[in-house]
N, C-alpha and C positions, 0 to 999 in steps of 0.2 A: 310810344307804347308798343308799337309795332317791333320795334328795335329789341326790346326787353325779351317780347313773346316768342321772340325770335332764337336769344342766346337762351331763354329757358328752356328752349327745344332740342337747342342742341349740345347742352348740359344733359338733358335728361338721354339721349339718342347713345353718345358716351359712356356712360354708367352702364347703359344697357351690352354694350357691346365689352365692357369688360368683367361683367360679373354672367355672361351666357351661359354658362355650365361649366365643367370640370376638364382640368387642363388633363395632360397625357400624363403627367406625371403624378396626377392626385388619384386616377385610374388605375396605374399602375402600380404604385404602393395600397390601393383597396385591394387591389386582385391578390397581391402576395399576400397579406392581411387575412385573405379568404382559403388561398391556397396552403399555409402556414398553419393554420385553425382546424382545416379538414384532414390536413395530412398528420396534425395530432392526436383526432380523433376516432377516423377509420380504425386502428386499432383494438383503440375501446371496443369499435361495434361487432367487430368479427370475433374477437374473446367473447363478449356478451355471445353471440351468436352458436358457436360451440358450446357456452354455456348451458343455451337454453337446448342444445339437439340431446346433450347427456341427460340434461334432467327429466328430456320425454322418455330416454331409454330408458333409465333408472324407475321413473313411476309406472312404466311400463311393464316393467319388471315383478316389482310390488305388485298390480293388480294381478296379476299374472301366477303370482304365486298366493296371492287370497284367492284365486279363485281353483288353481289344483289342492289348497288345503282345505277348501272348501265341500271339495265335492269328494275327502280321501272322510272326511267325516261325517258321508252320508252312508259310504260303505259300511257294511256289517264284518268281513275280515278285512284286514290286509298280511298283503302279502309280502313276508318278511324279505330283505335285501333290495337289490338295485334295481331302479325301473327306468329307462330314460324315454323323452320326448324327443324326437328333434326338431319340427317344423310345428307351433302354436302361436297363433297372433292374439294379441293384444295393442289393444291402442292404437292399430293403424302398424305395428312392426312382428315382424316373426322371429320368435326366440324356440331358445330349445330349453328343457329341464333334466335334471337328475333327480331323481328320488330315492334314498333312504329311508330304507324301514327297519330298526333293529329293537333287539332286545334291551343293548345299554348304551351307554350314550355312545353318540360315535365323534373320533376323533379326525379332525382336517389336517392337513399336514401343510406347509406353505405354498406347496404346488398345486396345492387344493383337489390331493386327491383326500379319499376319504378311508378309514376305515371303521367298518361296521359290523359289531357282533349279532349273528342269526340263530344264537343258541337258546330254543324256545323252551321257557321254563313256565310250565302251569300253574305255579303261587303266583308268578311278577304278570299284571294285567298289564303293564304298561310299554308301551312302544316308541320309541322314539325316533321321529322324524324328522331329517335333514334333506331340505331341498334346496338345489343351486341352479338359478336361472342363466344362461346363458346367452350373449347377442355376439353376433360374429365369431363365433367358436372361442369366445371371452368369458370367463363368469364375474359375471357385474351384479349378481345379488343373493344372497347364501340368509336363508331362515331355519330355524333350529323350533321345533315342539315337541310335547309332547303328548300322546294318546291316549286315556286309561279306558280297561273296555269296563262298562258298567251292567254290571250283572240284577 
């Protein structure tokens, strides 16, 4: 019985010694496995990443410009032609504006300048305004209204 207890021991002593963990070369194909997977992905994350720094400028922008057409329609005149901003934050970033104020609609051109008629006629109550936000001496967001004054 002794004898038995003996080779069970060292069956079982065996097994252990060849199943102890991971050889160098089951490491070494995980590692690349891991290094191969991440070097796919990092690209993803840095696009997403630029994605999301535009879309704070851009909603930035937006509020930015609901909040000058916000307060151009608490005034009682405005003043016809060009008005600019250059330093206003919003959201944590500082932009600059244009403001157009004209009698008829005004026309952008692809260089995105503008041109705007100031020829004030006392039948037409209405005014039309174009404002362009700009971040980094860039204009990344152009809103078009218009004004009627109510008598």
């Amino acid at each position: 019985m002794l004898f038995y207890f003996n080779k069970l021991l060292s069956q079982q002593s065996s097994s252990v010694e060849n199943h102890g963990g991971f050889s160098l070369i089951e490491s070494i194909v995980s590692l690349l496995i891991f290094v191969v997977t991440f070097s796919l992905a990092s690209p993803l994350f840095v696009a997403q990443q630029k994605n999301n720094i535009t879309n704070e400028i851009r909603t930035g922008a937006v509020s930015l410009s609901q909040q000058v057409l916000d307060n151009l329609r608490l005034e009682t005149s405005l003043t016809l032609g060009e008005t600019n901003e250059s330093s206003i934050s919003s959201l944590g970033r500082t932009y600059g504006y244009t403001q157009f104020v004209c009698t008829d609609r005004p026309s952008v051109a692809p260089d995105n300048s503008v041109s705007c008629d100031t020829t004030v006629d006392v039948n037409n109550p209405m005014r039309y305004i174009l404002l362009q936000i700009d971040y980094n001496e860039e204009t990344i967001y152009t809103v078009e209204t218009i004004y009627t004054d109510i008598k």
